[in-house]
C-alpha positions in Angstrom: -14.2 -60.9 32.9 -16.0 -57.4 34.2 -15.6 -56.5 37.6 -18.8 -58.0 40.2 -20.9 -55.9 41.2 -23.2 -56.7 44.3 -26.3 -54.8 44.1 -27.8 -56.3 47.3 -28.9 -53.7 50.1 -29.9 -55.7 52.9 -28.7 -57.4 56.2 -30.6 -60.2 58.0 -29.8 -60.1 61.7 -30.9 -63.2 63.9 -30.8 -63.4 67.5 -30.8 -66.6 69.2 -31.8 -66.3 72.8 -32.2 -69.0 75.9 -36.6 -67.8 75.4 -36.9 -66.8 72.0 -35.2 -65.9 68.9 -35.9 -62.5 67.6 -35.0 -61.1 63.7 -34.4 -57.9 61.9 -34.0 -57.2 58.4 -32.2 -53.6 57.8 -31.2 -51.5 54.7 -27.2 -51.4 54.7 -27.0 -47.8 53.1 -29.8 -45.9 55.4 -29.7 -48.4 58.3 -33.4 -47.9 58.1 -35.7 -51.6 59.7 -37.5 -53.3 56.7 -39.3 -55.7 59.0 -38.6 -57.5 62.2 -39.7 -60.9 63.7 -39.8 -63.0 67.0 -41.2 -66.2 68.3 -40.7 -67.4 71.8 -39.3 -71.4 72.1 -42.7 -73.3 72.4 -40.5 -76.9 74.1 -38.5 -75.9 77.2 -37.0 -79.0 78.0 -37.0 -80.9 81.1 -34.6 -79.8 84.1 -31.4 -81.8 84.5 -30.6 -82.4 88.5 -28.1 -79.6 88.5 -30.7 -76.8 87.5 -30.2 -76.6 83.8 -32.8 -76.5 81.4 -32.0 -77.7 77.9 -33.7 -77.0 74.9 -34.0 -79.2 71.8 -31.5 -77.7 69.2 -34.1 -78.6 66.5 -36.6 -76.7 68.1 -34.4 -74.0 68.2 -33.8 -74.5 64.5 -37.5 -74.3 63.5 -38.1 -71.1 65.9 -35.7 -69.2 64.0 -37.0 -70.5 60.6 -40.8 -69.1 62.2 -39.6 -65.9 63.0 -38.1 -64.7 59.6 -41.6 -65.9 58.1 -43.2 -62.4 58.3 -39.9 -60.7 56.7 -40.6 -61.6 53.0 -36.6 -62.5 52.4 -37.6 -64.3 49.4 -38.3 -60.7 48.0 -35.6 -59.0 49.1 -31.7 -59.0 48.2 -30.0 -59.8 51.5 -26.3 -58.8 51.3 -25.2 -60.3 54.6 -26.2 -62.3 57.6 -24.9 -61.6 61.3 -26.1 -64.0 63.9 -25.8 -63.3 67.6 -27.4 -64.7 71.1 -27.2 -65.5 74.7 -26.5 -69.5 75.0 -24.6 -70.1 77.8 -23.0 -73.2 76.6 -23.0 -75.6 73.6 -25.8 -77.2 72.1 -25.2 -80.8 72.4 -26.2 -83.0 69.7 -27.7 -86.5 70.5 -27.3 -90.0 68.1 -31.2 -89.8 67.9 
């Protein structure tokens, strides 16, 4: 066998925030922004009787599926995906 050879250019970077989730696509070799995205969380969630708000993880899932919408990643070659955010805590996953 030949040796692999990845000819993929691009990272996909996805921040998950407590309001919104924001994206960036970059070109690895130049560092140059192909496109960027962002959606703030449309369901807040109710306040718990200790202050917390919680959000719905699935609504967190589908605002980060809205905001790489306008990034096109079906035409380009993403190399590698770094996620970061500000979630002070765990999401916590119900039977329902």
């Amino acid at each position: 066998m030949g040796e692999v050879v990845i000819s993929e250019r691009y990272v996909l970077g996805l921040d998950v925030g407590t309001s919104s989730t924001k994206s960036v696509v970059v070109e690895r070799s130049s560092l140059q922004i192909r496109g960027t995205g962002q959606t703030s969380y449309s369901k807040r969630g109710e306040c718990s009787d200790d202050g917390y708000a919680e959000l719905d993880a699935r609504s967190i899932i589908f605002e980060c599926l809205t905001s790489l919408q306008d990034l096109k990643l079906e035409e380009l070659p993403i190399y590698s995906v770094a996620v970061c955010g500000q979630m002070h805590g765990v999401v916590l996953w119900s039977k329902g």
